[in-house]
C-alpha positions in Angstrom: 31.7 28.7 -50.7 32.2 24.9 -51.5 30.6 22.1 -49.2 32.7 20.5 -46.7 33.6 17.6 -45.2 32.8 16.5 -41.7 35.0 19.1 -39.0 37.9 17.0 -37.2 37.7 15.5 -33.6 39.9 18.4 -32.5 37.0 20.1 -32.4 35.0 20.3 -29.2 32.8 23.5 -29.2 31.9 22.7 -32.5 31.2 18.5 -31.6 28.9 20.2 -28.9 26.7 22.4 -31.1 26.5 18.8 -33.4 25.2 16.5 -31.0 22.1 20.0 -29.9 21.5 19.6 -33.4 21.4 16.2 -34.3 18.8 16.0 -31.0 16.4 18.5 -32.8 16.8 17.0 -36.6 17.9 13.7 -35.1 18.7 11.0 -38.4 18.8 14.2 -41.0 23.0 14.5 -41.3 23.4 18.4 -42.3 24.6 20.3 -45.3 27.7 21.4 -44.6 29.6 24.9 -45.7 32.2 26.8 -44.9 35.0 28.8 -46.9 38.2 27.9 -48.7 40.2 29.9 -46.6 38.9 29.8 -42.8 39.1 33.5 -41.4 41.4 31.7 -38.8 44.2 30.8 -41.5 43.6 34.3 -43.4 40.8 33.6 -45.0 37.9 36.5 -45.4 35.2 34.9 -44.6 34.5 34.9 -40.4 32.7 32.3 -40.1 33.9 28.2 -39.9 31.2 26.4 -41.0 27.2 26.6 -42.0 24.8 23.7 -41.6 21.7 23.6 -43.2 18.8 21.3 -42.4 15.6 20.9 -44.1 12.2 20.9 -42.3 8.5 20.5 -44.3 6.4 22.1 -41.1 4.5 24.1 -40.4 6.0 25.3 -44.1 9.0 24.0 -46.0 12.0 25.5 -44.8 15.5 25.6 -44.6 17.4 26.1 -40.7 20.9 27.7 -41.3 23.3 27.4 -38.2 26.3 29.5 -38.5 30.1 27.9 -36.5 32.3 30.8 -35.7 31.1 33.4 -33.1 32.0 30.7 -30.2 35.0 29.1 -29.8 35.0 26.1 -31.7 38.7 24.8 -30.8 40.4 25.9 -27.5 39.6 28.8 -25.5 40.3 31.8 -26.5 36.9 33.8 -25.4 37.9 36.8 -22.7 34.6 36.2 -20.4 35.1 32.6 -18.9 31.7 32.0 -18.9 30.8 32.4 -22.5 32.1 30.6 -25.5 33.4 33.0 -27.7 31.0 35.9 -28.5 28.8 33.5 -26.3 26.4 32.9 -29.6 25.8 31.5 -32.7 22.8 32.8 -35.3 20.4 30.9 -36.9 17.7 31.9 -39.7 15.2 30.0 -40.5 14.2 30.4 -44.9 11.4 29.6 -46.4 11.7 27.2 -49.2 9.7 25.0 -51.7 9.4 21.4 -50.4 10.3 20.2 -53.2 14.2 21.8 -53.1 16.9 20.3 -52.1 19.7 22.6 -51.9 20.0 25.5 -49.7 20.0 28.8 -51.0 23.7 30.1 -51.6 22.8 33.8 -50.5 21.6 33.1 -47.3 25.2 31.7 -46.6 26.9 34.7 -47.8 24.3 36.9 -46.2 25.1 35.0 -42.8 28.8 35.6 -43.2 28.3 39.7 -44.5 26.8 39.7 -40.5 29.8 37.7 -39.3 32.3 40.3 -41.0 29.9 43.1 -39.6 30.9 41.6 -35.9 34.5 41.2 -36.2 34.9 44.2 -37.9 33.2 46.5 -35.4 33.5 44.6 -32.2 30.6 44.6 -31.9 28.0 41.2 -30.4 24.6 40.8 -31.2 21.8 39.3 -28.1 18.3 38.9 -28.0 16.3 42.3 -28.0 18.6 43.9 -30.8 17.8 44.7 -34.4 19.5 46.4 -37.1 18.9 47.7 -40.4 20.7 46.4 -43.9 22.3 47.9 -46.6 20.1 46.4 -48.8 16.6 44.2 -48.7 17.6 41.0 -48.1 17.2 37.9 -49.9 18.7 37.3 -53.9 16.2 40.2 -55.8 16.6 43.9 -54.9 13.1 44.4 -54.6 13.0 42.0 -51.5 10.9 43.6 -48.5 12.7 42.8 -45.4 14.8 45.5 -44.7 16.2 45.2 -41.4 16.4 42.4 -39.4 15.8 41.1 -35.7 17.5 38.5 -33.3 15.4 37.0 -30.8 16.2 33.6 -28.9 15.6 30.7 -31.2 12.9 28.7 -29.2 14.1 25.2 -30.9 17.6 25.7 -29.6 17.8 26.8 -25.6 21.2 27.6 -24.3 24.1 25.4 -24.7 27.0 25.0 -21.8 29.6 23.4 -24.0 33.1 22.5 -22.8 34.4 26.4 -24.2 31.2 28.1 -21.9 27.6 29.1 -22.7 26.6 30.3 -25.9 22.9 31.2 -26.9 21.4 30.0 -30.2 19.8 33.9 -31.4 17.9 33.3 -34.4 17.3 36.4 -37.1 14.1 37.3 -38.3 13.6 39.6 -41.3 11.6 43.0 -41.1 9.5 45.6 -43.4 10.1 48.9 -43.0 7.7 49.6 -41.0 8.0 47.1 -39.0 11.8 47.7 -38.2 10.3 51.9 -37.7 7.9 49.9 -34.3 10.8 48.1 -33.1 12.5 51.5 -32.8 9.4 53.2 -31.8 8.7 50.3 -28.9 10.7 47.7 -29.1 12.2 44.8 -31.1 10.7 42.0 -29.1 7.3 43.0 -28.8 7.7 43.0 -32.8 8.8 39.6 -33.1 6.1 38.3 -30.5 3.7 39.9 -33.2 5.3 37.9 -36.0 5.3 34.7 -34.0 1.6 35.0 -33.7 0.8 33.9 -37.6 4.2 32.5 -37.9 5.3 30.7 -34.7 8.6 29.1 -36.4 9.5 32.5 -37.4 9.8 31.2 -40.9 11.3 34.2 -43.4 10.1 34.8 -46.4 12.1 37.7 -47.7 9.0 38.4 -50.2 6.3 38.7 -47.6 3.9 41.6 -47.0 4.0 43.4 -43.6 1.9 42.2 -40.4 1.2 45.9 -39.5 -1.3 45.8 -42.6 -3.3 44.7 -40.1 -5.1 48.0 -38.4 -5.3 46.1 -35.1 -1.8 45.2 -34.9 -0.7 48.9 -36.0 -2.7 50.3 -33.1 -1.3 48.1 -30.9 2.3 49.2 -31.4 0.8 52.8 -31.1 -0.4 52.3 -27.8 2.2 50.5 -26.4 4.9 52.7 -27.5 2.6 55.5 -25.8 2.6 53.7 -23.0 5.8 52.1 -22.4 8.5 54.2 -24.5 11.0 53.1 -26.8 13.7 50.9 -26.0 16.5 52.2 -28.7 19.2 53.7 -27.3 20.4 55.1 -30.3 20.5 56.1 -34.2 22.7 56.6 -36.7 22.5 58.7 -39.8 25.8 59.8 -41.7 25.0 63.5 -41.9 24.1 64.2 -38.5 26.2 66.9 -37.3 26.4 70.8 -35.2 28.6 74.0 -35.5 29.6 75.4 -32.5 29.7 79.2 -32.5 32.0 80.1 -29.8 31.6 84.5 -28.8 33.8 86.1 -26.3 31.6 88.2 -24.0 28.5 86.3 -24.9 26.4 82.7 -24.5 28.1 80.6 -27.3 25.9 79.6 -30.5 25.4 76.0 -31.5 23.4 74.4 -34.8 22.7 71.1 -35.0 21.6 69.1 -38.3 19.9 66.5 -39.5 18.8 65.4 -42.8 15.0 65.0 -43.2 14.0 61.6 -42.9 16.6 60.8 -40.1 15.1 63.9 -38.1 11.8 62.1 -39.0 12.7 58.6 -37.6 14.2 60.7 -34.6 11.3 62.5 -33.7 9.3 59.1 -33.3 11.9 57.4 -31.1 12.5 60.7 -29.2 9.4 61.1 -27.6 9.7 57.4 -26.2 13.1 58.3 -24.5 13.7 61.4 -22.2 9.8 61.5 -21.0 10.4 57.9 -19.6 13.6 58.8 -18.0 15.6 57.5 -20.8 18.5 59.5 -23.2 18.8 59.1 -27.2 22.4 59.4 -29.4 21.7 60.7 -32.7 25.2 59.0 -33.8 27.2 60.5 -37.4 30.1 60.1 -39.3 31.6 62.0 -36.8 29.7 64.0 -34.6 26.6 62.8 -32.2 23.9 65.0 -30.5 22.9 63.3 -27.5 19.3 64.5 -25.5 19.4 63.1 -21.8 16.2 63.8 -19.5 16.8 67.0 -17.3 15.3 68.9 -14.6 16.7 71.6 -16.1 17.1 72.7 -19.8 20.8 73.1 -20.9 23.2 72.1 -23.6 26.8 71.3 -23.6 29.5 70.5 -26.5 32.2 67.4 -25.0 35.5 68.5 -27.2 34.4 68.6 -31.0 32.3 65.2 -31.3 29.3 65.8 -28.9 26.7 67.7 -28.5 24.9 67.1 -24.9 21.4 68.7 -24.5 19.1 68.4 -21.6 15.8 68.1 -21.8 12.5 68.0 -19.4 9.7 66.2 -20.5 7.7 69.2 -22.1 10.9 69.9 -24.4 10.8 66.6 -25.5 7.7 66.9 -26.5 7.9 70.2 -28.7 11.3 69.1 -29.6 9.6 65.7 -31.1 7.0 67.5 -33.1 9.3 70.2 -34.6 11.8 67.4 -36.2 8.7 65.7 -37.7 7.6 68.5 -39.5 10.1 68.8 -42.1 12.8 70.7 -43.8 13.8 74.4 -41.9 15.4 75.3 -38.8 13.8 76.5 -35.3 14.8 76.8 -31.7 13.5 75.1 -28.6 12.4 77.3 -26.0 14.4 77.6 -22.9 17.1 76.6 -24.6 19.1 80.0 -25.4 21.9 79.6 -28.5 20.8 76.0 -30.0 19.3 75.6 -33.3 18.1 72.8 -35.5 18.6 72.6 -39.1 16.1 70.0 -40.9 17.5 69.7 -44.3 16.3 68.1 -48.1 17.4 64.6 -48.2 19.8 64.2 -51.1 18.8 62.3 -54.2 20.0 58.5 -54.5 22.5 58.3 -56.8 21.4 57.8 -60.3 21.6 53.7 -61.2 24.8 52.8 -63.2 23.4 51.2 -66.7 23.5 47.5 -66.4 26.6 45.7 -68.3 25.5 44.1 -72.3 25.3 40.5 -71.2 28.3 37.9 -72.7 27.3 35.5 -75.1 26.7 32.2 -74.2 29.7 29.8 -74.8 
């Protein structure tokens, strides 16, 4: 990435998020970047532009602000009330006061999210969270994660001339911490954050609130008590055989590998006894539990497997997956099997290259 000049007049959803910034940083012009090649002109970066502004409290951070989910030039959103995706991201780094250049990952790490939309289709809002390939921030022992996006509360809403677009700023998350916003729910994790740190500052070394044994058994309860609002979960390997007999009920095995059935026992039992269905999503195949009165299973073509549940199932079903590698059956539920298996090994490292002389 190189820094940029000033974007041309012809730009009026990107002169609209300008003049929201320059109210909230008003006499501090921003650090502009944005690729070589615009994504637009066949470029592979997705994003425009990135400003970054520089703020001392309450800690010395920097505030990135991407330019490209929203349309920054004509129109070309489908929903005529939004402006583009209808957002832009913003993260919010911790820093040393005494820097003055942004840090380059954070720009490339914004823009790896960017290519993660407009490859997938996919839009992020406030309430989702996801997890990253690897910890974020420049060292790989980093220990956020996963991340959140929540509604920046320094940057309400904008109705620009292109339509709305909401400012979502993302928030880094420990393992454990990403493992309650699955359990409960992402919000209720972030209001937790923004009790010690109400700027939502990220420090992509810090240590996890849930230390805190108050905190933890807060998330415990209120995941008892008001379920879990994830949806769904992926894992590569999740998968079933179908066993299809002539004169009698057909045979079905699903799998899972052990620490995915792990992480899917937790968020199970906050989902069908509150009403509310769960898609263990693969490679290729998903197994899909949905609340019912009545206990059945079902196989939709060769990609998913439907099973019904009532809320005593869900329970024995939730316990069984935690417990570790073997299979077992769930009863009143004649022909289906589960198959925990051994997670496989990470791959061994590759050895690290001899480094080149200096010139």
């Amino acid at each position: 990435m190189s820094e940029n000049e000033e974007p041309q007049p012809s730009a009026p959803g990107w002169e609209a998020i300008d003049a929201r910034l320059s109210e909230l940083y008003p006499g501090q012009p921003p650090q502009n970047y944005g690729p070589l090649l615009s994504r637009r002109l066949g470029g592979p970066d997705p994003l425009d532009g990135l400003a970054a502004f520089k703020r001392l409290v309450p800690r010395p951070h920097w505030n990135f602000i991407t330019y490209g989910f929203s349309d920054l030039y004509e129109k070309t959103g489908a929903l005529p009330e939004l402006s583009g995706l209808g957002f832009e991201l913003t993260l919010r780094l911790l820093c040393a006061a005494e820097e003055f250049e942004p840090h380059k990952w954070a720009l490339t790490f914004l823009q790896d999210l960017g290519r993660y939309v407009f490859s997938t289709g996919s839009r992020f809002a406030a309430g989702d969270h996801m997890e990253l390939k690897e910890p974020m921030g420049p060292q790989a022992d980093g220990t956020l994660v996963a991340v959140a996006f929540t509604a920046d509360s320094d940057l309400p809403p904008l109705e620009g001339p292109n339509g709305r677009l909401d400012f979502l700023q993302v928030v880094g998350l420990t393992a454990d911490e990403f493992l309650a916003a699955k359990r409960w729910n992402s919000a209720g994790v972030v209001e937790m954050l923004a009790r010690s740190n109400p700027r939502l500052i990220t420090d992509p070394r810090r240590r996890s609130v849930l230390e805190n044994a108050a905190l933890l058994a807060e998330v415990d309860a209120k995941a008892v008590a008001e379920g879990s609002s994830t949806g769904s979960l992926f894992n590569g390997a999740t998968s079933f055989t179908l066993e299809k007999r002539l004169l009698r009920r057909s045979k079905v095995l699903g799998r899972l590998g052990h620490a995915p059935a792990r992480e899917a026992a937790q968020v199970l039992a906050g989902r069908v006894p509150f009403g509310r269905s769960l898609t263990l999503a693969g490679t290729e195949q998903s197994i899909v539990f949905e609340p019912a009165d009545t206990a059945q299973w079902s196989v939709d073509g060769e990609s998913t497997l439907r099973i019904g549940l009532d809320r005593s199932q869900a329970v024995v079903l939730s316990l069984a997956l935690g417990r570790g590698p073997g299979q077992f059956t769930v009863p009143g539920l004649e022909g289906l099997r589960f198959e925990v298996t051994e997670d496989a090994p990470p791959p061994e490292a590759a050895p690290a290259p001899e480094p080149e002389p200096a010139p």
